[in-house]
C-alpha positions, 0 to 999 in steps of 0.5 A: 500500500506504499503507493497510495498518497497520504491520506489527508483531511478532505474538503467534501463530507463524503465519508459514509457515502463513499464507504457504502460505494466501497462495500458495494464494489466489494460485493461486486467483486464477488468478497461476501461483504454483507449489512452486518460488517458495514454497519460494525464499519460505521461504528468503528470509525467512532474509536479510529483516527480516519485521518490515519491512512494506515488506521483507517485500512486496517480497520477497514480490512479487519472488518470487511474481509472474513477469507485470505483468498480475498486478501489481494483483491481488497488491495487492489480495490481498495487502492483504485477506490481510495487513492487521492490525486496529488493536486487538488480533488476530482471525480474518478470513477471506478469499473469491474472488468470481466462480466462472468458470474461472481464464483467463476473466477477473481475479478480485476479491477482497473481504472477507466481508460480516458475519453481518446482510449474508449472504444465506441459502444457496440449497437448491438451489444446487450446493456446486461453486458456492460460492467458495473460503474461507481462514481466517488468523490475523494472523501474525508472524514466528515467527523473531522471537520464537524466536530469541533463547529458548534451545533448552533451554527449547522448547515442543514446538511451539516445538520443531518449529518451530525445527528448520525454522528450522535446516534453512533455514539456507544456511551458507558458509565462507570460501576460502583462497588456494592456492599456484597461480594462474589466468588473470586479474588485472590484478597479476601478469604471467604470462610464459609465457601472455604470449609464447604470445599474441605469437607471432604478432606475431612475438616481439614484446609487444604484450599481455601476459597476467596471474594472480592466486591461485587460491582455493578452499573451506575444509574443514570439521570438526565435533567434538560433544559428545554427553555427559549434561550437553549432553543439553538441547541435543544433538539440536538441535545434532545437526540444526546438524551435519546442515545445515551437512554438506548445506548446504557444497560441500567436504568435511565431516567430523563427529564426536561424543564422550562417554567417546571419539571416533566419526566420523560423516560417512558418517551425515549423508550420509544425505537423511533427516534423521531417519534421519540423526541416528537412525543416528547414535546407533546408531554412537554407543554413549556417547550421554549418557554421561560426559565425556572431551573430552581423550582424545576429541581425543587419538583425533582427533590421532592417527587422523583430525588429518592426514587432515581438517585439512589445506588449512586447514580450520576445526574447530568443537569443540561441548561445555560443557566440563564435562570429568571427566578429565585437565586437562594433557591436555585443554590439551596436546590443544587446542594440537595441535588448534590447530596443525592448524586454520586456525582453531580455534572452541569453541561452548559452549550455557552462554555464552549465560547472562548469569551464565556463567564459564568456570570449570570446570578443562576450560574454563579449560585449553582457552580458551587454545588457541580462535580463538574462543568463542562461544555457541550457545544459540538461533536468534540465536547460529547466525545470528551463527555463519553471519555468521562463518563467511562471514567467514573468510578468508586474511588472519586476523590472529589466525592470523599471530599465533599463529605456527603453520604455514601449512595448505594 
């Protein structure tokens, strides 16, 4: 593969569409490349750098090619389909020669001849005949060059494409430490399971048996701020919730706010994104209405806090902070909320702006009650998100220190 030029960042958001063209060349050539295998392709472009040429076709030939024989005609059309120009970008299309059936014998692939070399076509020949052509478009990755642009300032198309982006986001949290245990370990000897085992050496230990904690997945809580000041973001942020709802094993729940506090868990449950977030905006009747975050959080305090945050959930709190009512109770809300969660994380889209300040009185009276404050703005801030979720675990030194009890 030392022939193909470097493979750069592109100008054209091409990437996926050009990936399906290549499976289907594939097909074509005969390589048994089914939706399966495209689709684990998709998603493993969530975890490589595609900007890297040698990353990008291994993972591309890991994924795609599942016999040795195949292994010489994945190269050769995997160099025709993916290689750059040297000046500029251009259309170059792709054909298969040959026209037998697909188990009669390898195909070959070559590149068109140009206009002078091509024959005239036959009048008389069949269109049956004629091999199989691919347009493509020398591509990039899309997610290069998206994800550090702010969703409020989206193209339609760029739009599109970034909610596809969302939906592959594979999101995990990290588990806590109960108070049982299970077979395993090398630390701690478990007694009872030990004389159990030397029965029949007559009372006498000969092995003994150990254990170690037993862990399991943290609860998740989503609280959104749905208000008119964060109408630029929401409906991104709304696929967000909707993904990492699908996306998580344990238990998630989910809520949105404006001027007060509507639970819609049961909504996100739906398959259809589409109709997910469209149900969800009919249970909401304050959509894009005013702020009351304080209020919102006392609702949730009261009704839901005791039933969601306990076993050491994490609530993720999604808002501006650009709050119309009350200050003292915004402040007084947030430090109960704190107090229920293993971990506490405000998200504000206004972060990622370089001049930003939290400075609004709301923000300021709940900053000193946040784990966490980071932004979430574009593809960038969700991937740093996903990176800190996984992250989470029992030994948190900022949540010993705050003194707060211990959530099981």
């Amino acid at each position: 593969m030392d022939s193909l030029a470097p493979f750069e960042t592109q100008v054209d958001g091409q990437l996926l569409g050009n990936m399906a063209r290549f499976c289907r060349l594939l097909r074509a050539a005969g390589m048994d490349v089914g939706t399966g295998r495209v689709m684990e392709l998709v998603r493993a472009m969530d975890v490589i750098d595609v900007t890297n040429f040698q990353d990008f076709y291994y993972a591309t030939r890991a994924l795609l090619v599942s016999r040795k024989a195949d292994l010489k005609l994945f190269d050769a059309a995997f160099e025709l389909f993916w290689q750059m120009p040297s000046r500029g970008m251009h259309k170059q299309s792709v054909k298969i020669s040959g026209s037998l059936p697909r188990k009669a014998r390898p195909v070959t692939l070559t590149p068109p001849p140009s206009d002078r070399d091509q024959p005239p076509p036959k009048p008389d020949q069949p269109e049956s005949q004629s091999p199989p052509a691919i347009e493509t478009t020398a591509t990039y990755s899309a997610r290069s060059v998206l994800r550090n642009k702010d969703f409020a300032a989206l193209t339609p198309e760029e739009l599109d494409e970034v909610k596809r982006l969302i939906g592959s986001f594979v999101w995990n949290l990290g588990e806590r430490q109960t108070r049982r245990h299970r077979h395993g370990g090398s630390e701690r000897i478990d007694m009872r399971r030990s004389i159990r085992l030397n029965l029949r050496y007559g009372g006498e230990m000969v092995s003994w048996a150990y254990r170690q904690p037993a862990h399991k997945l943290r609860p998740l809580v989503l609280i959104a701020d749905i208000s008119g000041s964060m109408d630029s973001y929401t409906r991104l942020l709304m696929r967000f919730c909707y993904g990492v709802a699908r996306s998580l094993s344990q238990p998630v729940e989910a809520f949105v706010f404006a001027t007060k506090l509507t639970r819609i868990t049961r909504q996100l449950r739906t398959r259809d994104v589409d109709l997910a977030l469209a149900n969800a905006g009919k249970t909401a009747s304050d959509w894009s209405g005013g702020t009351r975050i304080g209020e919102s959080l006392r609702t949730f305090n009261r009704v839901w806090g005791q039933r969601v945050l306990g076993r050491g959930a994490v609530a993720i709190l999604i808002s501006d902070g650009l709050d119309r009512g009350d200050g003292d109770l915004l402040a007084r809300e947030m430090a109960v909320l704190r107090r229920s969660a293993h971990r506490l994380i405000w998200l504000n889209p206004l972060l990622g702006s370089a001049d930003y300040e939290p400075i609004a009185y709301g923000m300021k009276a709940a900053l000193p009650h946040v784990h966490d404050f980071m932004p979430i703005h574009n593809i960038a801030s969700l991937e740093a998100l996903a990176k800190h979720l996984a992250s989470l675990g029992d030994r948190d030194a900022s949540r010993r220190s705050n003194h707060a009890r211990r959530a099981f």
